[in-house]
C-alpha positions in Angstrom: 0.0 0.0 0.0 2.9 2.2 1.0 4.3 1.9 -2.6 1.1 2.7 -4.6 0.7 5.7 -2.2 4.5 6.8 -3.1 3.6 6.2 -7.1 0.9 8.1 -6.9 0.8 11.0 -4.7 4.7 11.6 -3.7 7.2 11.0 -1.3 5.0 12.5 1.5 1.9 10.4 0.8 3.8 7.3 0.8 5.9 7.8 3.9 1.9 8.9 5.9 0.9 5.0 4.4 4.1 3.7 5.5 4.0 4.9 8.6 0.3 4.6 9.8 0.6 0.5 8.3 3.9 0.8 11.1 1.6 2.0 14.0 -1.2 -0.1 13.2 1.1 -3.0 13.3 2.4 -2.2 16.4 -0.7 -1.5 18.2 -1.7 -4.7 16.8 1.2 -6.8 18.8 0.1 -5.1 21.6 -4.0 -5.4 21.2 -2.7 -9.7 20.4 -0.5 -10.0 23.3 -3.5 -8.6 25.7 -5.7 -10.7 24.1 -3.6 -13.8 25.1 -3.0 -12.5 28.7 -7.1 -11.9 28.9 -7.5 -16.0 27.3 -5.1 -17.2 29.6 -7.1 -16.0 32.1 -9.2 -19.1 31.7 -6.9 -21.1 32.5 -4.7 -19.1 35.3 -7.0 -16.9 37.2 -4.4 -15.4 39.0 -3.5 -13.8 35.9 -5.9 -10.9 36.1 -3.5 -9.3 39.1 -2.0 -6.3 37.9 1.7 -7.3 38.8 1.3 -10.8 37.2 -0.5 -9.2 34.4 2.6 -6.3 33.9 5.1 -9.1 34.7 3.7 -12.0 31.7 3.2 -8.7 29.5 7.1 -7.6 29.9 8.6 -11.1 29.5 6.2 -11.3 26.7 8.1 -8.5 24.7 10.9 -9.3 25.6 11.1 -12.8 23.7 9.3 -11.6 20.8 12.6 -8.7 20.7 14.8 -12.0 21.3 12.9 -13.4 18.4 13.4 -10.6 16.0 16.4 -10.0 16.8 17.6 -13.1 15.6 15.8 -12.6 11.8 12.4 -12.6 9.9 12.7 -16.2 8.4 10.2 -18.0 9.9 7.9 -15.2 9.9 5.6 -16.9 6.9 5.4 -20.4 8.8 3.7 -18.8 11.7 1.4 -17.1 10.5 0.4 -19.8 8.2 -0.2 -21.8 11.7 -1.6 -19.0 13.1 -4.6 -19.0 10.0 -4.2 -22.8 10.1 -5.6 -22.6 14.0 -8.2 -20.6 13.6 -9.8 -22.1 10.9 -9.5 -25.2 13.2 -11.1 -23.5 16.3 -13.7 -22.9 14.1 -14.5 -26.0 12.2 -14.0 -27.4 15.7 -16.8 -25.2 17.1 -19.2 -25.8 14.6 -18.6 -29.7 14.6 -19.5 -29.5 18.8 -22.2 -28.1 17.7 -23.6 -30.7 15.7 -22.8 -32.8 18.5 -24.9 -30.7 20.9 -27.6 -30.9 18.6 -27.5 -34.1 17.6 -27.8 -35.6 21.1 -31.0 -33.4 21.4 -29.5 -31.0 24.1 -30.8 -27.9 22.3 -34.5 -27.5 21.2 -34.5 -23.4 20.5 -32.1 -20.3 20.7 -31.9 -18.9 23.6 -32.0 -14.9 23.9 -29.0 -13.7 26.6 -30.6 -11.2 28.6 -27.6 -8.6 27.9 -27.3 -5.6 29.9 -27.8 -2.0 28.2 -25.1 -0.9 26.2 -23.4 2.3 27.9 -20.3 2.4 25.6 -21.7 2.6 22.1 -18.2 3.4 21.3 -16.5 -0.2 22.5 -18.9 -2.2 21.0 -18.7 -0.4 18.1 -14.8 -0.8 17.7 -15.2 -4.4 18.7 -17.6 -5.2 15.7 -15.5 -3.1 13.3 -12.2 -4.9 14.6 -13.8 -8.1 13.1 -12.9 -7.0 9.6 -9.8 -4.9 10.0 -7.6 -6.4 6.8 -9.8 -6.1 4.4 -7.8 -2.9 3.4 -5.3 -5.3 2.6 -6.9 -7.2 0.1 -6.4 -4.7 -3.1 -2.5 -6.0 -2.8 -3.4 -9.5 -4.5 -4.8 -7.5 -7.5 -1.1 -7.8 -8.9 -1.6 -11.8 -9.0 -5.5 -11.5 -10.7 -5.9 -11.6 -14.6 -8.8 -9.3 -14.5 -8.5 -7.6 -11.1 -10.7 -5.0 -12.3 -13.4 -7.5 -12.4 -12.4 -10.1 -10.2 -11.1 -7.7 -7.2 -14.6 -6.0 -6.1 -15.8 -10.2 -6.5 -13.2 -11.3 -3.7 -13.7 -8.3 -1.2 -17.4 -8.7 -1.3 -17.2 -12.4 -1.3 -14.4 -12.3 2.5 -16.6 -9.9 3.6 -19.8 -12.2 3.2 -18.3 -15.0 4.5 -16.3 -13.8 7.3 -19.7 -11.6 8.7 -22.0 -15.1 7.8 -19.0 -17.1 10.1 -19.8 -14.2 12.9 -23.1 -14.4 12.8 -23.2 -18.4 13.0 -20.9 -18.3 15.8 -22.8 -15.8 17.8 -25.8 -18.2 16.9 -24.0 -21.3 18.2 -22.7 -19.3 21.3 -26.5 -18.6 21.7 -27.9 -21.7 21.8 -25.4 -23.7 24.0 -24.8 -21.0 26.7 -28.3 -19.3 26.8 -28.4 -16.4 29.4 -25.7 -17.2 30.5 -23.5 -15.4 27.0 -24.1 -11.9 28.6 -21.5 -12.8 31.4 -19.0 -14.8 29.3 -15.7 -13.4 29.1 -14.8 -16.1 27.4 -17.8 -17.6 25.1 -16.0 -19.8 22.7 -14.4 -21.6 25.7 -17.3 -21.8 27.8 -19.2 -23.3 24.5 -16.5 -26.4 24.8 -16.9 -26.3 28.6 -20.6 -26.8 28.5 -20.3 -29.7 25.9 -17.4 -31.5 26.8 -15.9 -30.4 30.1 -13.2 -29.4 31.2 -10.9 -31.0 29.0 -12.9 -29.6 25.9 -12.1 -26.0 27.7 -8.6 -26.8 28.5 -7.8 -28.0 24.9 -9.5 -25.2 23.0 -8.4 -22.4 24.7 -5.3 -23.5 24.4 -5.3 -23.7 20.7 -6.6 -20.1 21.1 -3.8 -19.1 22.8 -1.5 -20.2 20.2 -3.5 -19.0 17.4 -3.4 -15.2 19.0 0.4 -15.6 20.3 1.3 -17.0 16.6 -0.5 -13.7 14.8 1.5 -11.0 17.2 4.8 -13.1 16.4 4.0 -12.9 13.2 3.0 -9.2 12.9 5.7 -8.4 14.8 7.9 -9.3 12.2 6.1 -7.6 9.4 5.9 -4.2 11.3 9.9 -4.3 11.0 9.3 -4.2 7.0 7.8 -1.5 7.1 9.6 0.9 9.6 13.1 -0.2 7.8 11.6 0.4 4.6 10.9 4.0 5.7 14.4 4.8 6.9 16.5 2.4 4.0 14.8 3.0 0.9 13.2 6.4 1.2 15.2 8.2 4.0 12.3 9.9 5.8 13.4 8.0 9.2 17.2 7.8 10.5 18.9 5.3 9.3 19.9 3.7 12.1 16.7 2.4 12.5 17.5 0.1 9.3 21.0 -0.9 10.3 21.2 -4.6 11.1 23.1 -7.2 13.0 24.9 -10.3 11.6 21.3 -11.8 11.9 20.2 -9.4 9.1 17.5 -7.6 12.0 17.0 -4.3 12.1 18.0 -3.8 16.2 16.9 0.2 16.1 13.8 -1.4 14.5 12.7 -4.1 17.4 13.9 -2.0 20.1 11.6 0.9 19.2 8.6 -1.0 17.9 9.0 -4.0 20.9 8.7 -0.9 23.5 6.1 1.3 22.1 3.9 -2.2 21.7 5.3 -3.0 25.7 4.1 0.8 26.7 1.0 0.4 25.2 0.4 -3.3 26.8 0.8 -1.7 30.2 -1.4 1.5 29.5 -4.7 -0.1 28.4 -7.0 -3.0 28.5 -7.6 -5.3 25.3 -11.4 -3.5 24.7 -8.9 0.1 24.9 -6.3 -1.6 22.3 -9.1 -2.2 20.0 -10.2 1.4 20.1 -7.0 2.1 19.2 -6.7 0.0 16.0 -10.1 1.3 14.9 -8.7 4.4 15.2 -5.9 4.3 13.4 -7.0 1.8 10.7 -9.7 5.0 9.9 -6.4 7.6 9.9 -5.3 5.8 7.6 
């Protein structure tokens, strides 16, 4: 995006793209890492205490700057895990589902009675979160023999899909937990806890653990792109930030986009982070 901005409209353009797809990536790590402290609440309560909280957050920055510091090459492989686990968390949902029905647990949907919304604004950002990347999607035009055509065909077709694979899972989360959605913090756990136990609960939030850790890895690494980019190939950064160690990382790079991410961890909740990609993903 940051290239077609610069052929475009200019230097100045370009570097705006650049940097906003920098800042949303690194509000991203930090939104993905608090979303795997929050899930691993479901497994170790004790988690929600501010100093355990700060303490996991910290060492969790600090191995993802030990990862990047040693190089970008297996950036791909996880996040083709990370897309390969979701896509399992959900078939695995749906197929419990069929289960649940099939043993004749669930004759209707059941209405949550949910409180009143106070914050328009969060639940707003939270919806809208749902289908941040689609801005992304133009970028395949290059590999499409008629993108003219066949682009407009693939971002209405994601969009489609991904809202009808919200809408069943809010549907499934429904009809297992009832009334008692409104005071999940967890539903898609507590969907596997009410089917098959503990285990079931155990196992999947697990796998969602792995899925979210895999996607702030993995972003992590493609935030470096695009801050080194700015300062090597257009010089609107210092160029220190795109020197790099016998590794080939960018160390001026991590160490600036690792902290801001850490800051922002330790300022703000996951439902705050959220806001804050919204935000930014409509600057841009």
């Amino acid at each position: 995006m940051k290239m077609v901005a610069h052929k475009a409209f200019g230097h100045y353009p370009g570097f705006l793209v650049g940097w906003f797809d920098w800042l949303f990536g690194v509000i991203t790590i930090s939104a993905e890492s608090a979303a795997f402290l929050k899930t691993l609440t479901g497994l170790v309560p004790a988690v929600v205490t501010p100093v355990v909280y700060k303490g996991l957050a910290l060492a969790g920055m600090t191995l993802l700057i030990i990862m990047n510091l040693f190089g970008t090459g297996i950036s791909s492989r996880i996040d083709d895990m990370a897309s390969l686990i979701n896509i399992g968390v959900i078939v695995a949902v749906f197929i419990a589902m069929v289960v649940w029905f099939i043993l004749g647990h669930v004759d209707y949907f059941a209405m949550a009675q949910a409180k009143p919304v106070a914050d328009f604004s969060g639940a707003f950002g939270n919806a809208f979160y749902k289908f941040i990347g689609f801005s992304l999607i133009p970028i395949a035009a290059k590999e499409m023999k008629n993108p003219g055509k066949m682009l407009p065909r693939a971002i209405l077709t994601v969009m489609l899909a991904t809202t009808a694979i919200f809408v069943l899972m809010q549907l499934v989360a429904m009809s297992v937990l009832g009334p008692g959605l409104a005071g999940s913090s967890l539903p898609v756990a507590d969907i596997f806890n009410t089917i098959l136990g503990r285990i079931g609960r155990t196992v999947i939030i697990t796998c969602m653990m792995l899925s979210i850790i895999g996607v702030a890895i993995a972003t992590s690494f493609n935030s470096l792109i695009e801050l080194v980019s700015i300062a090597r190939e257009r010089g609107l950064l210092p160029r220190e930030l795109s020197r790099t160690n016998r590794y080939g990382a960018p160390v001026g790079a991590v160490l600036i986009t690792m902290l801001i991410a850490g800051g922002l961890i330790l300022s703000g909740s996951y439902l705050f982070l959220v806001k804050f990609i919204v935000l930014s993903d409509f600057a841009q």
